[in-house]
N, C-alpha and C positions, 0 to 999 in steps of 0.2 A: 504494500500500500504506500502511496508517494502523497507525502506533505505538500501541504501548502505551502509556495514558493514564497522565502523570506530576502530576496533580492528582487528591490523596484525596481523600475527605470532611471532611476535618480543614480542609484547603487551602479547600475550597469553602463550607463553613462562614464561615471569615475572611472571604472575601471577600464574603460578603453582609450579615456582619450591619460588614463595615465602611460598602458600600451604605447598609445600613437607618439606622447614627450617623446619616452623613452626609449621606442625603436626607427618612430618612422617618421618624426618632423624634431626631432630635438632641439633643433635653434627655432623653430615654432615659425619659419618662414609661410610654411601652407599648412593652417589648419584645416582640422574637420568641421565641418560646418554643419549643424545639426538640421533638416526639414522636416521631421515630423513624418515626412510622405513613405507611409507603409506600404506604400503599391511600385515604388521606383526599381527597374529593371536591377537586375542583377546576370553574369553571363557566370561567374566561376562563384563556389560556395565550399568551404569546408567546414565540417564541423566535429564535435565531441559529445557523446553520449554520457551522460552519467545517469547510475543506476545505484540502491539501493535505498535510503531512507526520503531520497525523493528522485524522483526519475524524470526522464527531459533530453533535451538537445539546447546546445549552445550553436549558433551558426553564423559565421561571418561570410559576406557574400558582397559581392561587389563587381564593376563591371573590369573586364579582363585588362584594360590600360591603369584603370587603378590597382588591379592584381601586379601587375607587371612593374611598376612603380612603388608599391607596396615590398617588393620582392630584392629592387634595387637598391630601396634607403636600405632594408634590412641587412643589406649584403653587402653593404658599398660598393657596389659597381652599378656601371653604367645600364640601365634598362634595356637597352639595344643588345647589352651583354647576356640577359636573364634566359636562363634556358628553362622548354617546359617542366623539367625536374627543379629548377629552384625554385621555380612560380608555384610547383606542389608542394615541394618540403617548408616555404616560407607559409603557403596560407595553413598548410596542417599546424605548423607553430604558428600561427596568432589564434588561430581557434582554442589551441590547447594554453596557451598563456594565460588567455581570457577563463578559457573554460576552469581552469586550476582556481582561477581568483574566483568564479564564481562558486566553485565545491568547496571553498575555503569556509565560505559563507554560510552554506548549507551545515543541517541538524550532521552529526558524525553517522556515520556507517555511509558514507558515499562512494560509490568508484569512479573513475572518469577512464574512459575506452581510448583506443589509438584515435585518433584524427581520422578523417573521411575526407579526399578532397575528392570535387568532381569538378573540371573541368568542361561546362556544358550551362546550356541556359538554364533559368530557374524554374521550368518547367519539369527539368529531369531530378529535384529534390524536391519530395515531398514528405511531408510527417503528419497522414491520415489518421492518425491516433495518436495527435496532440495538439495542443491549444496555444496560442502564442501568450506568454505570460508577459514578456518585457521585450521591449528591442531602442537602440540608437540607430535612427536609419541617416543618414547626413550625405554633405560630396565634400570631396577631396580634392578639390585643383575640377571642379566641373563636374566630375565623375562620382557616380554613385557607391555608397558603400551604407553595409548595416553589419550591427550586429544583433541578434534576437537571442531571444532564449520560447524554449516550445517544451511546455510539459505535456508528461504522457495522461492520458485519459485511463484510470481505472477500470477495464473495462469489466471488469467481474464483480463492481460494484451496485451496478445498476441491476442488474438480474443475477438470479441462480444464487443469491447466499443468503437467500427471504428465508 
């Protein structure tokens, strides 16, 4: 059974654009810029599952020039440089950076899973048994980026334990 998620939006906010200082705009030249707009395209998504005393996904997702960008602060080199294996290995690390800070948060008994990256429009991630609890959706230099959190739906609460 998965609690009730104890990390708002406010909470998840912090922790990303602490992320963003610290790995991907650190002299604070091009911030995140926050819109609100939950429906903004996204082409690449990785994420991190955590399972036990509350269950969910963390997901950053963003369009592939800001992945790719994303991939180059991280790595100091030149974005032109970013190969599709950095562009995976970097967004699997911010998912799981985020995602740690977010189970930090969380009641004890949590696991947090490998990274998931997909490479594909946001059409090809879906999490049909879960609910978006929180997210910063913002742009980067023009370009869209979020990060959500989606808890899992109980589903054996609703029927069968009458």
């Amino acid at each position: 059974m998965s609690v009730d998620v104890v990390v708002n939006e406010d909470d998840l906010a912090e922790m990303v654009e602490q992320v963003w200082v610290s790995y991907l705009d650190p002299e604070g030249v091009s911030p995140l810029v926050p819109t609100g707009d939950h429906n903004q395209p996204s082409e690449v998504h990785s994420s991190v599952s955590i399972s036990g005393s509350w269950t969910g996904h963390v997901v950053y997702a963003s369009s592939t020039r800001a992945a790719r960008k994303a991939a180059a602060a991280f790595l100091a080199m030149d974005a032109a440089e970013v190969s599709p294996e950095d562009l995976s290995d970097v967004l699997g690390e911010l998912a799981n950076i985020v995602g740690g800070n977010v189970k930090a948060m969380l009641p004890p008994g949590c696991f947090l899973s490998l990274p998931q990256v997909v490479l594909a429009p946001e059409s090809a991630t879906r999490y049909p048994n879960a609910d978006r609890v929180s997210g910063l959706y913002a742009v980067w230099d023009g370009e869209p980026v979020s990060v959500s959190m989606w808890q899992s739906r109980d589903v054996n609460s609703k029927e069968g334990n009458a």
